[in-house]
FITORGU-788280 format. One record per residue (C-alpha): residue number from 0; residue in three letters; x, y, z. Coordinates in steps of 0.001 Angstrom, whole numbers, plus 500000, padded with zeros to 6 digits. Each point is the difference from the previous one (the first is absolute). Last residue first. Layout:
N
<rec nr="NUM" rest="ala" px="X" py="Y" pz="Z"/>
...
END
This chain:
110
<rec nr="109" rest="unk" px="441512" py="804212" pz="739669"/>
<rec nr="108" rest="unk" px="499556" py="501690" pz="502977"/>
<rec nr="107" rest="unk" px="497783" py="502999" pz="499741"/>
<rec nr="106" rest="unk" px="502188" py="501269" pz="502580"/>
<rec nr="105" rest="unk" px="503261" py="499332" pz="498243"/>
<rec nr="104" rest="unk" px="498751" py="501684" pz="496581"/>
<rec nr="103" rest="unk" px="498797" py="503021" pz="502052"/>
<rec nr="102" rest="unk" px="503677" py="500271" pz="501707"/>
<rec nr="101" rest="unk" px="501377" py="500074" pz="496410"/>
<rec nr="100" rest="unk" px="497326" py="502486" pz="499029"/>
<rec nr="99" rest="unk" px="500403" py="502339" pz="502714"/>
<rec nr="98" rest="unk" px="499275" py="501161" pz="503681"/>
<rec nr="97" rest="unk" px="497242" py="496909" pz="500261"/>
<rec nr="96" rest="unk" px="496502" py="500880" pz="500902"/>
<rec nr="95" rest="unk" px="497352" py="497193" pz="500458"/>
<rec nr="94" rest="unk" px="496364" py="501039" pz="498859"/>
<rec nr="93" rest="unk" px="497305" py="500531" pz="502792"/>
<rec nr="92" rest="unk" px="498204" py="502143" pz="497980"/>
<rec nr="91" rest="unk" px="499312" py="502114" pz="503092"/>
<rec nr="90" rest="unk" px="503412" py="501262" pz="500661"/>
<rec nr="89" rest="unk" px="500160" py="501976" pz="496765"/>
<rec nr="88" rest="unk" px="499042" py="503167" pz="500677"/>
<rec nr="87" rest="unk" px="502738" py="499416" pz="503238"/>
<rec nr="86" rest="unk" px="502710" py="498565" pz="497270"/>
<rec nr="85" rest="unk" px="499191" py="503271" pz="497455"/>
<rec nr="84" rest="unk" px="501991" py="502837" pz="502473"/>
<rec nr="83" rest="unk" px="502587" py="497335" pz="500846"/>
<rec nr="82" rest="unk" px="500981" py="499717" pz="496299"/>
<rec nr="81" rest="unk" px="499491" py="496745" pz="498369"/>
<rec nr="80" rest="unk" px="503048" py="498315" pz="498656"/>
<rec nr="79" rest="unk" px="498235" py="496494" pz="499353"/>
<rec nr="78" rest="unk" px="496723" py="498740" pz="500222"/>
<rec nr="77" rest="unk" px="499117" py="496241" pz="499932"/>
<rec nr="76" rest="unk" px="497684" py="497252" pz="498506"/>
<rec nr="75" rest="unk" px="499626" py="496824" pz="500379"/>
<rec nr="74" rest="unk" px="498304" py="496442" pz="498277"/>
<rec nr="73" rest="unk" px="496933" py="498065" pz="499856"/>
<rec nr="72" rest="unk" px="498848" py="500907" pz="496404"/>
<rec nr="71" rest="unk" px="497110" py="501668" pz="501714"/>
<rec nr="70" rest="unk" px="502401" py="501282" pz="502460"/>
<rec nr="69" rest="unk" px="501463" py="501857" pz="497516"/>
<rec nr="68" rest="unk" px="496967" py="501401" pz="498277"/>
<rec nr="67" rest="unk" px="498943" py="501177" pz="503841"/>
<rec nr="66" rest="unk" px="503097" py="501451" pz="500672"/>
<rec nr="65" rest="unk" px="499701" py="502308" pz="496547"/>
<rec nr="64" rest="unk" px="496308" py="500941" pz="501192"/>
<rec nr="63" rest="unk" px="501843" py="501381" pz="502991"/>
<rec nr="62" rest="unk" px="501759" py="502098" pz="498574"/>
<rec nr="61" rest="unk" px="497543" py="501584" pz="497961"/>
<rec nr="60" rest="unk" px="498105" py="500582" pz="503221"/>
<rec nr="59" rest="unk" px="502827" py="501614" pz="501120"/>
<rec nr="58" rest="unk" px="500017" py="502243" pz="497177"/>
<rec nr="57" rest="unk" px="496400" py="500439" pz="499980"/>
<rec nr="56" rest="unk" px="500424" py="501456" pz="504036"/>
<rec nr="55" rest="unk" px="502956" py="502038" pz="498701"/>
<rec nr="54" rest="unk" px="503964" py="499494" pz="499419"/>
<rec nr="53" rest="unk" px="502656" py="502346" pz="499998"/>
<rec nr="52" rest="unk" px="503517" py="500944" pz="498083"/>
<rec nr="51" rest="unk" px="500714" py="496661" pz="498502"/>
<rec nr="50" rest="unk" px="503853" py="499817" pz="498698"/>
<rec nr="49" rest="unk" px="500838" py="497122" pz="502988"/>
<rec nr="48" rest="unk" px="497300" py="498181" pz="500082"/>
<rec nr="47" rest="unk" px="500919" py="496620" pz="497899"/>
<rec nr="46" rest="unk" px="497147" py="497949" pz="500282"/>
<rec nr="45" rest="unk" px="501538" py="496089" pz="499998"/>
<rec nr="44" rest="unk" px="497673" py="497318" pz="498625"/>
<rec nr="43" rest="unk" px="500030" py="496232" pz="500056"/>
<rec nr="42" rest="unk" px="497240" py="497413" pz="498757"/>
<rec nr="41" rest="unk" px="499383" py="501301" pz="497038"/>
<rec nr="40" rest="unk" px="497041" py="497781" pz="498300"/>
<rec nr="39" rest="unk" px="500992" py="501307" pz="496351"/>
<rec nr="38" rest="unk" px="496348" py="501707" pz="499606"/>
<rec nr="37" rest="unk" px="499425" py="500497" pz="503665"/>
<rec nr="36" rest="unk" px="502954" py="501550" pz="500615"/>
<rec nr="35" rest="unk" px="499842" py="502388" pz="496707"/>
<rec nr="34" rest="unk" px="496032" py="500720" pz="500788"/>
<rec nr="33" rest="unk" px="501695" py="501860" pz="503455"/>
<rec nr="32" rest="unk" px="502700" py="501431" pz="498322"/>
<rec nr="31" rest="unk" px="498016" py="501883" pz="497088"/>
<rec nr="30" rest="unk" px="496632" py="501183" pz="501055"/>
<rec nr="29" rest="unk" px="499914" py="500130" pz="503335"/>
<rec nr="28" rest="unk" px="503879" py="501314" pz="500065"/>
<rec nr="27" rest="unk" px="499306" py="502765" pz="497502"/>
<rec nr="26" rest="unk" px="496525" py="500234" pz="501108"/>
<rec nr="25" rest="unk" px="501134" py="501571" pz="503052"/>
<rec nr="24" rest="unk" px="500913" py="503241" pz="498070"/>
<rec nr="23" rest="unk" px="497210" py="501753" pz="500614"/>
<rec nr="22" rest="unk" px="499679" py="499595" pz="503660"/>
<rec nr="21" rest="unk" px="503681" py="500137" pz="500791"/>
<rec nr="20" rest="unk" px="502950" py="498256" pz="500081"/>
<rec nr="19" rest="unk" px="502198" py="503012" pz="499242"/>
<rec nr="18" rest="unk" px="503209" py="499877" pz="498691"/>
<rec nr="17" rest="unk" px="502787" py="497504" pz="498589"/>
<rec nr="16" rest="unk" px="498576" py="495958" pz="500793"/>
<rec nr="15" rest="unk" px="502020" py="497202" pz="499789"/>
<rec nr="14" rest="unk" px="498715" py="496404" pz="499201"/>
<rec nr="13" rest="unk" px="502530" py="496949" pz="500365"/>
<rec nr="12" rest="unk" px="497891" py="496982" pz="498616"/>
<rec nr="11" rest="unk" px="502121" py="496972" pz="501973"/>
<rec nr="10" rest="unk" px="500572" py="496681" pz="498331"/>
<rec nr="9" rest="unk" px="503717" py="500615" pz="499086"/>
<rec nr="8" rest="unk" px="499467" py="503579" pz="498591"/>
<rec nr="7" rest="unk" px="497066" py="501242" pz="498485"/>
<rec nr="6" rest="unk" px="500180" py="504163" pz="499875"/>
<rec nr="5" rest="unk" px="497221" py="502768" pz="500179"/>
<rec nr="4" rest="unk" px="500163" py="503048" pz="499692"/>
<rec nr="3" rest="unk" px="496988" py="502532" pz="501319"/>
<rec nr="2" rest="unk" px="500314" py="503709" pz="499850"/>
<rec nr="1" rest="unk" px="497247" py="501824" pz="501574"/>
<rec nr="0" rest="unk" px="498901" py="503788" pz="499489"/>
END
């Protein structure tokens, strides 16, 4: 089960995920965020980790599809509050960690 909210603040999409990014669920964030960036050319996006209880190989991949959107609109992305336990899964998306929103919004730099 995934939980996906999304918020618009100030030029940056703010998603945060509650769960499981997992093979079934991926479509959630294929389906929804990445179309959503493209759509309203979001340049900005924060994932918000810190409710998500594991990740898979299709969860990754979802990930990255989410970078790729972004950088199609020529912008960054970031994780936040991701667990030690999901940072090494994760080291291969090559997606700049901050420890929190705030410290997201001040690495993305706007």
């Amino acid at each position: 089960m995934l939980k996906v909210e999304m918020e618009y603040e100030k030029g940056i999409l703010y998603v945060r995920l509650k769960g499981i990014l997992e093979r079934k669920v991926c479509y959630k964030v294929n389906n929804y965020i990445v179309p959503t960036v493209l759509k309203h050319k979001i340049k900005y996006l924060v994932f918000n980790l810190f409710e998500l209880k594991d990740i898979d190989e299709a969860g990754l991949d979802a990930l990255l599809n989410t970078k790729c959107a972004i950088r199609t609109n020529k912008g960054k992305i970031c994780l936040c509050e991701v667990s030690d336990e999901l940072r090494m899964k994760m080291k291969r998306l090559r997606i700049s960690v901050a420890s929190n929103e705030l410290a997201a919004n001040r690495l993305i730099n706007i």
